[in-house]
N, C-alpha and C positions, 0 to 999 in steps of 0.2 A: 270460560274455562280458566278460571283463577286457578293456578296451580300451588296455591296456598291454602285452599279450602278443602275439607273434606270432602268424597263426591259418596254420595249412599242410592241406592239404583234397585228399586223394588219392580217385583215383574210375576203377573202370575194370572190369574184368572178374570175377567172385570166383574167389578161388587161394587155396591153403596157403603161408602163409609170408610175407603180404604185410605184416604190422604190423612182424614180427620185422625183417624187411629195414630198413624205413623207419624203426623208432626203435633201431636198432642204427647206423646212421647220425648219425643226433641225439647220439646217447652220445657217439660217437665224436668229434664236432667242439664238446665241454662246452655243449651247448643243455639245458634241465632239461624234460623235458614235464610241466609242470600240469596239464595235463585231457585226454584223451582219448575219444573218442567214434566206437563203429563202428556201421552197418546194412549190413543187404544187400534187396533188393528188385526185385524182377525180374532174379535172377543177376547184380543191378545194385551191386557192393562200394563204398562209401565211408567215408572214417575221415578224424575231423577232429580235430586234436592244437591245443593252445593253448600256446605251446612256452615259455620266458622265454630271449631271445638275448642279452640283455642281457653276456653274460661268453664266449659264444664264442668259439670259435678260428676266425678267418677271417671276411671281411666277408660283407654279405648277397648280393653278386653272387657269393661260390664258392658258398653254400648253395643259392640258387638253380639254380648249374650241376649242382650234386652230385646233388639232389634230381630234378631234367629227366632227366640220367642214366640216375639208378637207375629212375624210370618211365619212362621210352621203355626201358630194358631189362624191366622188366616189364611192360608194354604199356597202361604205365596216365598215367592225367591228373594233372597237382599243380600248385594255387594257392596262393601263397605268399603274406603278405598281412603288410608290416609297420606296425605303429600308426603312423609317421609317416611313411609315404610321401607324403601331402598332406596341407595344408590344409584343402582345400577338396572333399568328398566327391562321387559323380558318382550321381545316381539315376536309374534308368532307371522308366519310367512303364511300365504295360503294360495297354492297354486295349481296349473291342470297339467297341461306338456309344451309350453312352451315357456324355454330356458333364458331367454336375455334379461328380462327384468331379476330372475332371482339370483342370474349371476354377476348382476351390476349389483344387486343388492350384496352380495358376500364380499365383492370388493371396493363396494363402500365402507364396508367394516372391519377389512382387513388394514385400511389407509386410518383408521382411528376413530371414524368422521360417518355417524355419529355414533354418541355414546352412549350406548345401550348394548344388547345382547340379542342377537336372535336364538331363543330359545328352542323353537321347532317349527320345522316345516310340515304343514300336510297338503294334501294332494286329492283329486276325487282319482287320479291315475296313478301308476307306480311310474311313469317315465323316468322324472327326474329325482328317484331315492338315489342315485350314485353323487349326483349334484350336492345333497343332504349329508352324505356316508364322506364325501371327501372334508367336509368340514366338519365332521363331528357332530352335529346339528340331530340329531331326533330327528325322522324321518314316520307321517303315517299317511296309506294309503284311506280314507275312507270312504272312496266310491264303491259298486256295488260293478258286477259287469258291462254296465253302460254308461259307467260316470255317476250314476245318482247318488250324492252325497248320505250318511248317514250322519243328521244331523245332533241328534244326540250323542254321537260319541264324537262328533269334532267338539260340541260345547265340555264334556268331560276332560278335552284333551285340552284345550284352554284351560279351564280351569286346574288340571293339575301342573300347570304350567306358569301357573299364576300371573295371565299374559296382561300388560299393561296398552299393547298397541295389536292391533291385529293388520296386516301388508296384505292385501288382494293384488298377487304379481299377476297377473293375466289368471286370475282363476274363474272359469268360464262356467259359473252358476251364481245363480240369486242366490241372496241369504236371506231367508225368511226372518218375520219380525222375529221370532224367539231369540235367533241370533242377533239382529242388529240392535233389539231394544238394551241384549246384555250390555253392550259396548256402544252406546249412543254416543258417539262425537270421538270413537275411538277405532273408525276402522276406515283407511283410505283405498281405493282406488283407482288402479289406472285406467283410462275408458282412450281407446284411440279414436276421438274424433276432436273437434271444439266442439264440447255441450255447449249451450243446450244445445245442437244441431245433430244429428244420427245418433240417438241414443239407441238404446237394444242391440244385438246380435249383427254382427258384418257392417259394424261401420265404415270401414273403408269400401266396401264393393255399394254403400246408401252413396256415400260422397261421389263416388266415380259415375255413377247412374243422374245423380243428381246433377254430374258436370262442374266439378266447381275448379278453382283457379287455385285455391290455395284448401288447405285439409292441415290435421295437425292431430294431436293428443293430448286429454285433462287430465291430472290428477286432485280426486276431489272425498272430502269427507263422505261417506256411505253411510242411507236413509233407506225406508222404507220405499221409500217413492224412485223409480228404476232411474238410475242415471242421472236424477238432479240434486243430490245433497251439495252442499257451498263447496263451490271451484277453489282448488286451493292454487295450481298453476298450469300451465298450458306453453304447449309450442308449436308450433308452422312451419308447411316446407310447403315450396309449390307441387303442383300436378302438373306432368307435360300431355301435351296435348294424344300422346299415344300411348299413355301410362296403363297400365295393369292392375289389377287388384295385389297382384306379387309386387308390384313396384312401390306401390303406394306400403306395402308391411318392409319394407325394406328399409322405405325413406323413415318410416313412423317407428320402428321397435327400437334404434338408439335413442331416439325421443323420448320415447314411451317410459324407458330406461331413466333416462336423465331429468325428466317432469316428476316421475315416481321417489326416487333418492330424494332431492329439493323437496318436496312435499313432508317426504316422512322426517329430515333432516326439522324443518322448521318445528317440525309437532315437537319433534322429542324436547327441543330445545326451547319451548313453552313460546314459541315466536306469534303463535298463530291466536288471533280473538276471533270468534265467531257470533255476526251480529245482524236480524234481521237478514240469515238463507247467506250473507257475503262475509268473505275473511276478510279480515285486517290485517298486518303487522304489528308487535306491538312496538310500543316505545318508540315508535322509527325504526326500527331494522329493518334492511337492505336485504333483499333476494330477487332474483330468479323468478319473477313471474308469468311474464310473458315475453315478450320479443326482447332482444336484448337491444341495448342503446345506440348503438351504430344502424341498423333499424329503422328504430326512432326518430333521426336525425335526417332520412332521407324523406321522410312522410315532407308533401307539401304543408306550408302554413300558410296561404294565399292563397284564393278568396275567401274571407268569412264574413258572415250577416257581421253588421253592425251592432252592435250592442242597442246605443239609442235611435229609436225608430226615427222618420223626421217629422215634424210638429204637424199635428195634426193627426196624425195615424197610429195605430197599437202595435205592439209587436204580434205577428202571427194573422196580422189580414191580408187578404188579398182583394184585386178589384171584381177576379169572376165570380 
C-alpha cells in the first residue's frame, strides 16, 4: 500500500480475458503497474493494480474515461483512486447499536488525531442517529426490520461519499464480497476476541466456555475470509475466575475502543505495510500494538534452549 501510487480496482462478473484487456491499456498510455492483485468469490472477479502514473501519456481525467469505457464495455465496475486527490480523507463509520467505539471514534476527532473527516455514519439500526445528529455527520439507517443490510444502497452511500476508509465500529454483519472487494485493504474491524482465536458471533461467551485466563480484542484489515484479514493491533485483560459474559464486554468495550482508534489512526497516517496476511510498520514507527512495555518487562527471560545444541546432537532431537 504505497501511498504514492495510483490504486485502480475493477470488479464485476468473472470472464476470460479481463486482466489482459485492462493492463494492455495501462501499457499503452506508459502507466508501469507495481503490484497487481486478483480474487474471485462468489463468481464475484476483482483485480486491484497499484499503477505508478507518475510519466503517463495523458491526464488522469482521459485514464479515467478510458478505463469507464473499457468496463462498461465489459460489464464491469472501476475505482480509480489518485494519491493526491485531497487532503483531507472522507471515512465512513459503519455500525449496529452499540455506542463506545463510535463515540471514541468522534472524540478521537474532536482532539485533531487523526486527520481526516468522518464523512457518514450508517447503521443496519436507527439506534445511534442522535450519536450522528450531534456531530453533524450524515446519518443512514439501512437495515430492513431485522437488521438485514440493504447492501446496494450502503455501496451508493460510499460512493456518494467518496469514502477513502470505511470503520466497522461493532457493526454486527458480514460484508459480502461485493463490498469488501470494493475496498480491499480499506476497511478495518473491531472483532472482541485475540484472532485467530473465537472468530464469528459471541466471542466473549466462546472465550468464557472455552475457560481461558486472559481474552482481549483485534483490530484488523477486513477480507472475505470471516475474521482473519492481517491483525493490525490487539489488547488483553484477565478473566476472573467468576467472570460473566457481561463482565468480560465491560472489561473488552474500552479496549475495543482504544485497539480500534490506534488502528485507523495508523492507516490514515500511511504507517501500515501489508506483507504476506501480516502488518508492518513502516519506516520504524512506534505504536500501540500489543501489550504495552511495562508488560513486557515482567514476562520471564529464564529458561531458554540454547542456541547451540551440544556436539554430537541437532537441534530438535530427542532420545524417545
Amino acid at each position: 500500500m504505497n501511498p504514492r501510487l495510483t490504486e485502480i480496482t475493477v470488479i464485476g462478473d468473472d470472464d476470460t480475458g479481463l486482466i489482459a484487456r485492462v493492463t494492455s491499456l495501462l501499457f499503452e498510455r506508459g502507466i508501469n503497474i507495481e503490484d497487481l492483485d486478483q480474487a474471485v468469490r462468489q463468481d464475484l472477479f476483482r483485480m486491484t493494480m497499484r499503477v505508478d502514473t507518475s510519466e503517463m501519456d495523458g491526464s488522469k481525467d482521459d485514464l479515467r474515461r478510458a478505463l469507464d469505457d473499457l468496463c462498461e464495455e465489459l460489464g464491469m465496475d472501476v475505482q480509480v483512486r489518485f494519491p493526491a486527490d485531497r487532503e483531507t480523507r472522507q471515512v465512513a463509520v459503519l455500525a449496529t447499536k452499540e455506542s463506545h467505539c463510535l463515540d471514541a471514534l468522534f472524540d478521537a476527532w474532536e482532539t485533531g488525531d487523526p486527520d481526516a473527516e468522518i464523512g457518514v455514519v450508517v447503521a443496519n439500526h436507527d439506534d445511534l442517529a442522535s450519536i450522528a445528529e450531534a456531530h453533524d455527520v450524515p446519518f443512514y439507517d439501512v437495515g430492513d426490520a431485522g437488521g438485514v443490510p440493504d447492501e446496494e444502497w450502503l455501496l451508493d452511500i460510499l460512493a456518494d461519499h467518496d469514502v477513502d476508509l470505511v470503520v466497522l465500529a461493532r457493526y454486527m454483519r458480514i460484508l459480502s464480497p461485493n463490498v469488501v472487494f470494493r475496498y480491499e485493504s480499506r476497511i478495518i474491524n473491531i472483532h472482541p476476541s485475540l484472532l485467530p482465536a473465537f472468530p464469528g458471533a459471541e466471542p466473549y461467551r466462546q472465550a468464557l466456555d472455552a475457560g481461558v485466563r486472559i481474552a482481549g480484542v483485534t483490530a484488523h484489515y477486513v477480507t472475505t475470509d470471516l475474521d482473519q484479514g492481517p491483525i493490525i493491533a490487539q489488547r488483553a485483560f484477565n478473566v476472573p475466575d467468576d467472570a460473566t459474559v457481561e463482565d468480560l464486554e465491560r472489561r473488552g468495550q474500552p479496549l475495543e475502543a482504544e485497539a480500534l482508534i490506534e488502528a485507523v489512526r495508523l492507516h490514515l497516517e500511511d504507517d501500515l505495510v501489508v506483507g504476506r496476511g501480516r502488518t508492518h510498520l513502516r519506516n520504524g514507527e512506534k505504536a500501540d500494538l500489543g501489550l504495552p512495555g511495562e508488560i513486557e518487562r515482567l514476562n520471564p527471560d529464564q529458561p531458554v534452549d540454547d542456541a547451540t545444541p551440544p556436539a554430537g546432537e541437532s537441534a530438535g532431537t530427542s532420545d524417545d
